[in-house]
C-alpha angles and dihedrals in degrees: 000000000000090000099044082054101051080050100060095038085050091052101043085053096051074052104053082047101057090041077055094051100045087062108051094036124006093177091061097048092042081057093055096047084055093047088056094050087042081055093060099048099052096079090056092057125086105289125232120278103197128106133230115254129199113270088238100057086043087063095046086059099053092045084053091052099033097046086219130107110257107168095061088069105052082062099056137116094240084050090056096039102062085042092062090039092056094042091054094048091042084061090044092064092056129200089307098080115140100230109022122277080247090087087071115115111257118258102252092048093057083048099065096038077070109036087044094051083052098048105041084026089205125213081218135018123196127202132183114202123022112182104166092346109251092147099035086050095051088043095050093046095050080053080053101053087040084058086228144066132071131223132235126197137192127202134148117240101265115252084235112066093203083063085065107094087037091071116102078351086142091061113099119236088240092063102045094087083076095043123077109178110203122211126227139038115313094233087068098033108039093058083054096043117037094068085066107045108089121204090010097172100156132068118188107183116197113131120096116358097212118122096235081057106040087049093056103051096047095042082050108044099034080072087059105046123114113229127275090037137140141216134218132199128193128204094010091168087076092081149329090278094107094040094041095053088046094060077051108051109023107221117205088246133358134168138156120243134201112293087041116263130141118228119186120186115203125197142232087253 
């Protein structure tokens, strides 16, 4: 009975929320709706055909395309340090969390958003998606150790107003003076944003999983990369979007890791 009782008042607050929600912006919860719908199509697409590599062959690759060291970097203090800070802070939230730890972004993929803003150490990162902030925090702390480069996030308001504190909640406060979170769907935020971000050489996507979305994003921010740049893709098993893009737009390299997430390099060619 518990249960059935955590699942109602669950439900009546997702509820409140989206009557919130219609009121302040339409647009943005008719968005969601369609995201949800979106959501239900995608398994009865073609399913991806790719297969999971090592991390660190997947290294090797983007050295090979990139022509920069990358490995050194998974294997540095500041590296180590942000995995131990996030750890800690991940404990510190406890089982009452409002959406499951699982959100979180997989380790491997935290590790390249580091290894790859040292490496390319970009005057600009973007990410879609935050949830409690692993990869923006590993982003924001590789700006940190270059000494340069800021971070832009995008993630829409939660339906559910108590989420609210819980959003980007693994980032340290030292590190928020590089980090600018951006509310609202990225269909309505990046055409606004990518013209001025300037030396924007890193894509983390991680918002919505659906193929219309993936594709969009991709197909939206790749125009706007400053060579040599890379992509990364969380969640890739969801659909045929990453693999897809990649048959488009012929990265220099691109593989999918274990998580999985998918990770292009493209050249300055």
């Amino acid at each position: 009975m518990a249960q059935i009782g955590t699942t109602r008042s669950g439900r009546r607050a997702k509820l409140a929320g989206a009557a919130r929600l219609l009121a302040r912006d339409p647009r943005e919860l008719f968005e969601v709706v369609v995201d949800q719908a979106q959501r239900a199509v995608d398994p009865l697409r073609r399913r991806p055909s790719w297969s999971e590599r090592p991390l660190d062959e997947v290294v090797a690759g983007l050295e090979a395309a990139l022509g920069r060291e990358v490995a050194p970097f998974l294997h540095e203090e500041g590296r180590a340090e942000i995995e131990a800070e996030v750890r800690e802070r991940i404990e510190r939230l406890g089982p009452d969390v409002p959406f499951p730890i699982a959100h979180n972004a997989a380790p491997n993929l935290a590790l390249l958003c580091y290894a790859l803003c040292r490496t390319l150490r970009p005057a600009a990162v973007l990410e879609t998606g935050v949830a409690y902030g692993v990869t923006s925090a590993f982003i924001a702390k590789a700006l940190a150790v270059n000494g340069e480069g800021e971070l832009h996030s995008v993630d829409r308001a939660p339906v559910r107003p108590d989420v609210e504190s819980y959003i980007g909640s693994l980032v340290p406060e030292e590190l928020r003076p590089r980090w600018t979170l951006h509310r609202g769907t990225s269909r309505r935020l990046l055409p606004r944003l990518l013209p001025d971000i300037e030396g924007l050489s890193l894509f983390v996507h991680d918002s919505q999983h659906t193929y219309p979305n993936v594709s969009w994003e991709l197909r939206t921010v790749t125009a706007h990369l400053t060579r040599p740049a890379a992509v990364l893709v969380d969640d890739v098993a969801a659909n045929r979007a990453f693999e897809d893009w990649v048959e488009r737009s012929r990265p220099a390299f691109s593989a999918v890791v274990e998580a999985p997430a998918g990770v292009a390099a493209l050249d300055a060619d």
